[in-house]
N, C-alpha and C positions, 0 to 999 in steps of 0.2 A: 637444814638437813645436815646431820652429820656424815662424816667423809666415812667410815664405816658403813652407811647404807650404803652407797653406790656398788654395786654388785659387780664391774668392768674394772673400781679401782680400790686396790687392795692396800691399807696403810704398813710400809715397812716393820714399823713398831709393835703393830697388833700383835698378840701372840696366835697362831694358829689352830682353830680350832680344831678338836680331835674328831678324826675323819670317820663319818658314820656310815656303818656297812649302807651298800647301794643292792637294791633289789636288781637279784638278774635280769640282763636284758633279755627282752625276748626277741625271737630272730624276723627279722624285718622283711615283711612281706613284699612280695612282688609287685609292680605294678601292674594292674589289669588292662588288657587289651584295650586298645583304642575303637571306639565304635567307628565301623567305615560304613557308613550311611550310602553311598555307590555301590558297595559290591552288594549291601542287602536288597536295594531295588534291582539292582542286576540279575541281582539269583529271584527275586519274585518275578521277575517279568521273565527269565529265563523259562522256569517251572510252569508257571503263566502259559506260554505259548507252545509247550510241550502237551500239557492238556491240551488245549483249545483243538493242537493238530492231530493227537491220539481220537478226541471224539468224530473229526469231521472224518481221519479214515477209517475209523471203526464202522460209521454209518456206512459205506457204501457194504458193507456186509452184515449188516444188522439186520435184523427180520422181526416184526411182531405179530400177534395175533389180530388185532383190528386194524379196521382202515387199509385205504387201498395204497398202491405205490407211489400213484400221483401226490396226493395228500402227505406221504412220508418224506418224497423231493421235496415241496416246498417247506417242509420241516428243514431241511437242511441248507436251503434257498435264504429261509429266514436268519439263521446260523450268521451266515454273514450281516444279514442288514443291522440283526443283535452287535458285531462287533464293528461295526462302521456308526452305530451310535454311541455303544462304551468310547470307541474315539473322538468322538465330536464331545461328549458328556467330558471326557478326563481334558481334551484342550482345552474348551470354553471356561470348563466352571475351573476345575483343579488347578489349570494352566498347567502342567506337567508335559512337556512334548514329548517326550520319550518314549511314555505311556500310551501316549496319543498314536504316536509311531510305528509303536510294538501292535497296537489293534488293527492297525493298514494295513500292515506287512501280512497279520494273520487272515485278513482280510484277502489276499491276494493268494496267500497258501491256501484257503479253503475253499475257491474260488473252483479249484482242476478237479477237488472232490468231486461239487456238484458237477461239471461236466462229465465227469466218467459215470456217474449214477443217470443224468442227462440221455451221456449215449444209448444206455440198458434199455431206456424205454423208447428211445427212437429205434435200435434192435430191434426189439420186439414186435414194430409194426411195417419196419422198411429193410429187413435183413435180406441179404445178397445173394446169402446163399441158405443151403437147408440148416435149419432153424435145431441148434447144436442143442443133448440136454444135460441141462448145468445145476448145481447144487440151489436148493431153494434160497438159501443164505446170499445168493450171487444175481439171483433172478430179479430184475426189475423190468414191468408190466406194464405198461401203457394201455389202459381200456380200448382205445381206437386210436386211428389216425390222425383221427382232430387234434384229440386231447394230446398226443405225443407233440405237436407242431405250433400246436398254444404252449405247450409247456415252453419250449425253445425259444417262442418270441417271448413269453414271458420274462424266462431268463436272461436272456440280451436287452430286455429293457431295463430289468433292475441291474444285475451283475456288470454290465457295461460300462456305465456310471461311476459303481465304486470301484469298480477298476481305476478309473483314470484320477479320479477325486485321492483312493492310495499310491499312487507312481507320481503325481504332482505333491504330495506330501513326501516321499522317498527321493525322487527328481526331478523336481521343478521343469528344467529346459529339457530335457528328454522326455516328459509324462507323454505328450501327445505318439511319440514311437514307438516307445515300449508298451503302451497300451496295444496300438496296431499288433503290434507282434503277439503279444499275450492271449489277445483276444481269436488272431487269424489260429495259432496253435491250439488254441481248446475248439474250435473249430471243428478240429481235424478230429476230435475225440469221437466225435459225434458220427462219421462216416459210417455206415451201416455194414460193414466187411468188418470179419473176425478170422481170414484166412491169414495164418504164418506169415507169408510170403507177400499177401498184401498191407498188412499189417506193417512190417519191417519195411518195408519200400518205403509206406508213408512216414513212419516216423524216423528214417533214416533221413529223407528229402528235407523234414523238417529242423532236423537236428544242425544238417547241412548249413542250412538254409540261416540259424540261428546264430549257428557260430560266426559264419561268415558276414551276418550284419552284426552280431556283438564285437567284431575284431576291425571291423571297417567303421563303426558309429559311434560306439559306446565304449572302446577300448582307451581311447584315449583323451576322454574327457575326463577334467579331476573331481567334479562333483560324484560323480559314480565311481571315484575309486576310493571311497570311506565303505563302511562296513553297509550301511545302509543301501549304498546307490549299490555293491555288490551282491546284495540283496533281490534290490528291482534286475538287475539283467541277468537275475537266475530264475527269474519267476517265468520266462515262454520256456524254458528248459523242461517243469514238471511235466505238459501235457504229455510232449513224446516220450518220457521216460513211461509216463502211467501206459501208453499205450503199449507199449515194450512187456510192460511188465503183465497187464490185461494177459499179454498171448502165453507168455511163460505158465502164472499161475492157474490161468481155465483153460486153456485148449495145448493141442501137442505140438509139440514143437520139435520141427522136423529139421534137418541136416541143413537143408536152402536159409532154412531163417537162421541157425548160425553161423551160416558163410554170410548171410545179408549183416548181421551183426560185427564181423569181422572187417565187413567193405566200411562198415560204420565209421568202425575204429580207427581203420587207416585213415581213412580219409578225415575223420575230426583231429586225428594229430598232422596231415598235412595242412590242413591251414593254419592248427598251434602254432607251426613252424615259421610262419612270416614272421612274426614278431623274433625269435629267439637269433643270439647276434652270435654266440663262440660258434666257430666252425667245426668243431668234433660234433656239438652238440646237435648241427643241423646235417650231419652225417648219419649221425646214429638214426637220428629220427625220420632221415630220411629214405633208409633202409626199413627201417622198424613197418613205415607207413607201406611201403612198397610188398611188403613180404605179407603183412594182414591183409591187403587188399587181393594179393595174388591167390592167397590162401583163403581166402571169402570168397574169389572169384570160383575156386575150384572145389570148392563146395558147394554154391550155387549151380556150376554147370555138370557135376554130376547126376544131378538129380532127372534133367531132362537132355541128357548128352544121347537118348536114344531115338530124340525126337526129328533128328537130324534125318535128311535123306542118302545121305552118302557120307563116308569116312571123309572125304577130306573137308568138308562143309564145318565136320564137327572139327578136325583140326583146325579150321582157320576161326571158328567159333570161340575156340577154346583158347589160340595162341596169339592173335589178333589183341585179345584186349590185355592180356598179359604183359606184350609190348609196349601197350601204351602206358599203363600204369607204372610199368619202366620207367618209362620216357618223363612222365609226370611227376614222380620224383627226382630224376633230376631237377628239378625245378627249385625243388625247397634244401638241395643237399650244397656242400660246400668243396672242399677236395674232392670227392670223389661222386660229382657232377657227371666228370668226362667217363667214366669209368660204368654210371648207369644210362647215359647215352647208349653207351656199341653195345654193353646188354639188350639195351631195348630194338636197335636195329639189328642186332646178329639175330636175336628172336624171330624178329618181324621177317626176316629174310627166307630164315631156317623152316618159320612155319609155312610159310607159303610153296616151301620147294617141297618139304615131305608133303604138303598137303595136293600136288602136282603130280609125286610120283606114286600115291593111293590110289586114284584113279584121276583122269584129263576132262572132268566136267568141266562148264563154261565157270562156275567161280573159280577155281583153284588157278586158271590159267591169268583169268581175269587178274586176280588179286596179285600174282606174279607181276604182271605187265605194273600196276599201279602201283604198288608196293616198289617195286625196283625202279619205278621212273622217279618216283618220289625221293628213292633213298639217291639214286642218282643226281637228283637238281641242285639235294642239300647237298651232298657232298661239293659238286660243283661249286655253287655260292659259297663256299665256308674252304672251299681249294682243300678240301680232306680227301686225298687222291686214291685211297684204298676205300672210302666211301662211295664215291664216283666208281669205281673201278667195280667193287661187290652189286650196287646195286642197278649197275649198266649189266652185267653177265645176268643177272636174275630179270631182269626184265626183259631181256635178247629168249630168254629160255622160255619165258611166258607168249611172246612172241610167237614164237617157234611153234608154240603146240597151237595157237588160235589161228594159225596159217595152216598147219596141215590136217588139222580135223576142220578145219571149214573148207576144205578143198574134199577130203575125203569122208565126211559127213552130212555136205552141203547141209548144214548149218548158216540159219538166214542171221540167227541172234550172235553167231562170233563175229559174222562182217561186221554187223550192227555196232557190237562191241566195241571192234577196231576203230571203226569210224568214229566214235564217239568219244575216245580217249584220245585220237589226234585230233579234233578241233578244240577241244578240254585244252591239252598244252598247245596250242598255238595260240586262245585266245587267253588262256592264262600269262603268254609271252609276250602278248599286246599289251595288256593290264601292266605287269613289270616295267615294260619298258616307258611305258606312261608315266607311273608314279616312283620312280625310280630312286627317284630322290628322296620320298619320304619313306619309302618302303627302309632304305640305307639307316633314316634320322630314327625309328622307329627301332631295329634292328640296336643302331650304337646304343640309343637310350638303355635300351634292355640289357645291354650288354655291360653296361655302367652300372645298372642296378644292382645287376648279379655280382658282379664284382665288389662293388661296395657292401652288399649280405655279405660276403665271405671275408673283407678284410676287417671290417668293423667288431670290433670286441669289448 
């Protein structure tokens, strides 16, 4: 090979040749995206399960021409068992667990459908009260009683199952509790009362009830804190929300259910609050919680504030638990603790005296006497000498009136009263002095806890 060919070495000698125009470059395209194979099953199973859960609540308001309601329930009964076989079909054969995954999950979202369409027909044949009338699109008919109560066992045979076969697929060591819970809340759907006020009570208790095992159980386990296991401990959440929403969208909703709503509120952000460590923040919320609940309480007790037999019955009705809800957020608060303590006992004090000087029935006296011995003991134990001292004058004053209208009413229930509240604190002072010790170890504990919530950041 001549040294001319090599095309990297060029001979000094050559002469060079005459350089031939070069065709314009053209301008150099971009490189095209990279295919991300994750985000596009991400977004199909996203889209995926937005259907699935658009059709299962569409059904509870879907209506056809043939066929009866029962026959249309197990249409939607089946809905699930369809998607608890897509996931057995995509793990076994496909091997895809995600897919697998995403069918459970929707499995467990479809699951509060059928119990609210469930409830409709157990309605219709065991309702509470007068049988409301509701748009045809909303109505579901149970033929008879039979057939409503076969439906129900039917559904807890099937639905039950895949319940727990999806939360052992989402979490493993938790499936067997979080089924309990899932199962015990759609339960509640099924209750044959569609009144506001009963309504919200239940699914208030339940909400309670929910938080308070998800924050004691499931909070601080790390398997439920990926996307999935946060998943399984939102799923007993749906039934109470649907029932919530049941009262909203079909029947009226009256002043008591959004004060019942409000006691919700507070009270689902006082237990948030265990958990939460800056001190501003368990102030705020511990305000936040106290002032919804006060504010739910008095809207609540507007509604039958006339049911009362006497004025001060209804003060101490109304100021009583106002106090306490005080006093219970000090619980969850940090600096400013001490601060909704004497709120809660100036209340407690204050209501009981106006409720004294409306008129001297045997509660209002009563509540005096009890109310001030009480505030009086703490004081004492806790050496708060203006505590002692406020709630020794208010129970002297409760006193005072259960001695002179039982002298001058002869009144057999104020003796009764009297006698009954001094064997109460003597045998209460036996007990103390009994357990004295642990009552103390009980006390410091407490007092170390709370202290460590407030320094800890």
């Amino acid at each position: 090979m001549e040294l001319g060919e090599n095309p990297l070495i060029a001979p000094s000698f050559a002469p060079e040749p005459p350089a031939s125009p070069e065709p314009p470059a053209s301008p150099a395209r971009p490189p095209g995206p990279a295919f991300d194979a994750d985000a596009l099953t991400r977004a199909l199973r996203i889209a995926g399960a937005v259907l699935v859960v658009a059709s299962a609540s569409t059904f509870m308001l879907q209506r056809w021409d043939s066929g009866d309601d029962l026959l249309r329930y197990a249409m939607l009964v089946g809905q699930s068992v369809l998607l608890a076989m897509a996931a057995y079909f995509v793990g076994l054969t496909v091997r895809e667990g995600r897919s697998a995954r995403t069918f459970l999950a929707l499995v467990l979202a479809t699951i509060p459908a059928s119990f609210a369409v469930l409830g409709g027909l157990v309605y219709s044949q065991f309702h509470l009260e007068t049988l409301p009338v509701l748009p045809s699109y909303v109505s579901w008919v149970a033929p008879s009683k039979a057939a409503a109560l076969l439906a129900v066992a039917g559904t807890l045979a099937i639905l039950t199952p895949l319940a727990f076969v999806s939360f052992l697929a989402l979490a493993r060591k938790q499936a067997k509790a979080l089924t309990l819970a899932f199962c015990a809340a759609n339960l509640l759907v099924l209750i044959p009362a569609r009144h506001p006020e009963v309504a919200v009570a239940i699914a208030g208790v339940a909400l309670i009830a929910l938080l308070r095992l998800d924050l004691v159980r499931f909070v601080h386990v790390p398997q439920l804190d990926t996307i999935e296991g946060k998943l399984a401990r939102a799923m007993p959440f749906i039934a109470p929300v649907i029932i919530l929403g049941r009262v909203i969208s079909l029947y009226h909703v009256s002043i008591p259910f959004g004060g019942g709503l409000l006691v919700i509120a507070g009270a689902l952000l006082w237990l948030a609050l265990a958990g939460v460590a800056p001190t501003w923040k368990r102030d705020l919320g511990a305000w936040c919680s106290a002032l919804l609940a006060i504010g739910g309480w008095a809207m609540c007790f507007s509604d039958f504030a006339q049911q009362f037999a006497s004025p001060s019955v209804s003060v101490l009705a109304l100021g009583l638990p106002i106090s306490a809800l005080l006093f219970l957020a000090s619980h969850r608060a940090g600096a400013s603790a001490k601060a909704l303590v004497d709120w809660s006992t100036v209340f407690a004090l204050l209501t009981t005296l106006i409720a004294s000087s409306l008129d001297h029935g045997l509660a209002a006296a009563f509540c005096c006497i009890a109310v001030g011995v009480g505030v009086a003991v703490w004081g004492a134990a806790t050496r708060a000498r203006l505590r002692t001292l406020l709630g020794g004058l208010v129970a002297v004053w409760g006193l005072v009136l259960q001695v002179w209208f039982a002298i001058h009413a002869d009144s057999l229930y104020r003796w009764a009263s009297l006698t009954a509240v001094g064997v109460l604190l003597i045998v209460g002072s036996a007990f103390v002095e009994k357990h004295r010790v642990r009552i103390a170890q009980i006390w410091s504990r407490a007092a170390e806890r709370r202290a460590a919530g407030y320094t800890h950041a």
